[in-house]
matplotlib code that plots the C-alpha trace (Angstrom):
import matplotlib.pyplot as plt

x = [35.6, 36.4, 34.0, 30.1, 28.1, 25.3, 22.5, 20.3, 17.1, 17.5, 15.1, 16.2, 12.9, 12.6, 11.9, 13.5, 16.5, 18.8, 20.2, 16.8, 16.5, 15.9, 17.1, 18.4, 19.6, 23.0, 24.1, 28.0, 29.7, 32.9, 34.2, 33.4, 31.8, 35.5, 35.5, 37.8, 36.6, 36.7, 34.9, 32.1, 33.3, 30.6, 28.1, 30.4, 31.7, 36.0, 36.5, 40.0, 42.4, 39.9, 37.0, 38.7, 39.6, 35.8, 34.2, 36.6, 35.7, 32.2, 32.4, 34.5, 31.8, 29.6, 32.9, 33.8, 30.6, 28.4, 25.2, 25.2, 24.9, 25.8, 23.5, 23.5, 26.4, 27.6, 30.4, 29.6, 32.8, 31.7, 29.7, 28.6, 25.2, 24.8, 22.2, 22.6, 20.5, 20.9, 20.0, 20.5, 20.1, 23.3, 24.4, 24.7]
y = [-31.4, -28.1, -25.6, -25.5, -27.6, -25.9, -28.4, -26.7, -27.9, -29.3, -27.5, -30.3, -32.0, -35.5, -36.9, -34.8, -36.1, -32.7, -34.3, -33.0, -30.2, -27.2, -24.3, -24.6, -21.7, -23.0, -21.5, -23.1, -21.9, -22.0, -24.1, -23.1, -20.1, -18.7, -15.3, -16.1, -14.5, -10.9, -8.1, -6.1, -2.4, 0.5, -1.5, -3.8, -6.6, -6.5, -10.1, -10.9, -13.7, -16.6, -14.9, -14.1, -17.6, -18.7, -16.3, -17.1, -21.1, -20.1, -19.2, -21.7, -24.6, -24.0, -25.5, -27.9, -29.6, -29.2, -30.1, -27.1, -23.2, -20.8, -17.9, -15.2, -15.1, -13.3, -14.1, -12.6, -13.2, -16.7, -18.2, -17.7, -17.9, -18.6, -20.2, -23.0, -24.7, -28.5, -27.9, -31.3, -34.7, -35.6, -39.2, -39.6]
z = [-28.2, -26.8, -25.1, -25.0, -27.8, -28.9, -29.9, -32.4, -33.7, -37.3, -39.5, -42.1, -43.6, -42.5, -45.7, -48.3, -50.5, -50.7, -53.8, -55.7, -58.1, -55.7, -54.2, -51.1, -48.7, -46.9, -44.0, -42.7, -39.4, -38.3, -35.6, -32.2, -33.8, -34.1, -36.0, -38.8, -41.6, -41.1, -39.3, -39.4, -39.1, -39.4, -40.8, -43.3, -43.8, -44.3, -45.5, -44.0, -46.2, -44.7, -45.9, -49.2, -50.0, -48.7, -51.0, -54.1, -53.2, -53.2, -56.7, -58.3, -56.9, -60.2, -62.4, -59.5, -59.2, -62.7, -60.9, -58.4, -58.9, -56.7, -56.1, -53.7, -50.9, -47.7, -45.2, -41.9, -39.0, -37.8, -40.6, -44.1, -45.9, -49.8, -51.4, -53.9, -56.7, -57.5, -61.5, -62.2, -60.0, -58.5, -56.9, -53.7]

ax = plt.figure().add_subplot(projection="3d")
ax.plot(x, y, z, "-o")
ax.set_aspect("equal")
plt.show()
């Protein structure tokens, strides 16, 4: 493992099984917090080709998992947030 760990509190509920109907608000970073999706110039976001091929996963995970919708989305430089709805029960 290279550099600093940051140990963040999980905010996960104890008891909750994330494979229940729901929306859920996902937030992923990349490793080490690298910036490897793009910049923010003047105020926006320029996706680079990382970011690009993020964002165009992001929207092919409603054919690749039938369960899931995707929702709302936004690549920042060092992590993404989307949110996500399990429509349908999915096995673990």
């Amino acid at each position: 493992m290279h550099g600093t760990v940051n140990h963040r509190r999980s905010i996960r509920l104890k008891d909750w099984d994330y494979t229940h109907v729901g929306m859920y608000f996902v937030t992923i970073c990349a490793q080490n917090r690298e910036c490897l999706f793009g910049d923010a110039t003047e105020g926006k976001m320029v996706l680079n080709d990382a970011g690009g091929m993020v964002e165009r996963w992001w929207s092919k995970l409603n054919h690749r998992f039938p369960a899931v919708q995707t929702d709302k989305f936004v690549a920042m430089p060092n992590h993404v947030h989307g949110i996500i709805a399990i429509v349908h029960g999915v096995e673990a």
